[in-house]
C-alpha positions, 0 to 999 in steps of 0.5 A, spaced: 500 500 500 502 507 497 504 511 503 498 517 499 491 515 497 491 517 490 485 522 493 490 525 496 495 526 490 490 529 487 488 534 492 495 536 492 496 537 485 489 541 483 492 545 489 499 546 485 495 547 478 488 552 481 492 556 486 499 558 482 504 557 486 509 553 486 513 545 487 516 548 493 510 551 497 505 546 494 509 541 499 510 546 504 502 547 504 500 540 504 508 537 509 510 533 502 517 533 500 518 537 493 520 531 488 513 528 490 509 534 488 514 534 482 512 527 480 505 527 481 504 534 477 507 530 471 504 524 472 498 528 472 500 532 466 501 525 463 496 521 464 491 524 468 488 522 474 490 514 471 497 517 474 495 518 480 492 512 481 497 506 485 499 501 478 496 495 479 500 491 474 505 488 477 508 484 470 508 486 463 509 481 457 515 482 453 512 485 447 510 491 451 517 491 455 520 492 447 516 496 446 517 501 451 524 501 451 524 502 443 520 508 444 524 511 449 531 510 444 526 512 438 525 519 441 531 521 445 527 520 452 530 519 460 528 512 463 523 517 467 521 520 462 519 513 458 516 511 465 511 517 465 508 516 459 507 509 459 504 510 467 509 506 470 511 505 477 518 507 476 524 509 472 528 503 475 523 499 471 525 502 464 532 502 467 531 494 468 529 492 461 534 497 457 540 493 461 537 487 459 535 489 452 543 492 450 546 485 455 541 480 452 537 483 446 530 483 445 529 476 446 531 477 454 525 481 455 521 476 454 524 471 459 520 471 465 525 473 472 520 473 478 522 468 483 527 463 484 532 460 479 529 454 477 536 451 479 538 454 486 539 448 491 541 448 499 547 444 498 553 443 492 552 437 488 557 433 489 560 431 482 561 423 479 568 422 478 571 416 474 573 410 478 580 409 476 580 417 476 579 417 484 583 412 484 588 416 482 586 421 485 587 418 491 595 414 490 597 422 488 594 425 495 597 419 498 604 420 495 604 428 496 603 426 504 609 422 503 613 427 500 610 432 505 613 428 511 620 426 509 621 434 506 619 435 514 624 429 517 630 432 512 629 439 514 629 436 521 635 433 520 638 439 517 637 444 522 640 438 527 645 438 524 647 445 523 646 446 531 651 441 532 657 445 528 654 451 531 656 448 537 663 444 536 665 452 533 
């Protein structure tokens, strides 16, 4: 639910466009901030009282998504301005759909992303190796643990063997 009824914005832009004043003292008047009274008189302007009103569509196909970015490219708008004209809740919307437009091409519009992905599971899936690659696998970690422990023993060795001629000296 919108914070301001659709009557409310309506009050305050017939306020703004009866009385002659300002953004600034229309939203001193009515205690709303002045990009609220702005985005309101334009979606006014625009759509009429149909902008005002909260925007019950929540999903649009990709034929009205290409659209509406095609448009905007035709005439040279802003993603705000192309938001305005086609009564849309955003400008993140057209901004969304141009990302996907120029990253996917227009067939990435009609791709549906609400929701969780199709594949996400909890747990990492363990992959299925070959036998013989396992074992392989499993000699090589075996012979590395070995080459570990006599590289250990040798250094031990060593630095015995230097305490002891430090010690002669």
């Amino acid at each position: 639910m919108s914070k301001y009824s659709s009557e409310f914005k309506l009050e305050v832009v017939k306020y703004y466009l009866d009385n002659n004043v300002g953004y600034q003292t229309t939203a001193d008047h009515f205690c709303v901030a002045y990009a609220l009274v702005l985005k309101w008189v334009r979606k006014y302007k625009e759509n009429g009282y149909a902008g005002l009103m909260k925007n019950q569509k929540s999903s649009y196909g990709g034929d009205f998504k290409l659209n509406v970015v095609e448009y905007m490219h035709e005439n040279h708008l802003s993603c705000q301005e192309t938001a305005f004209h086609f009564n849309l809740a955003g400008d993140y919307v057209v901004s969304k759909w141009e990302r996907i437009y120029y990253e996917e091409g227009p067939q990435g519009l009609y791709i549906e992303r609400r929701g969780r992905s199709k594949n996400m599971s909890s747990k990492p899936k363990k992959k299925n190796l070959n036998k013989e690659v396992e074992e392989d696998l499993i000699a090589e970690n075996q012979r590395l643990r070995m080459e570990n422990e006599y590289l250990k023993k040798l250094n031990a060795l060593v630095q015995e063997r230097i305490k002891r001629e430090n010690k002669k000296k």
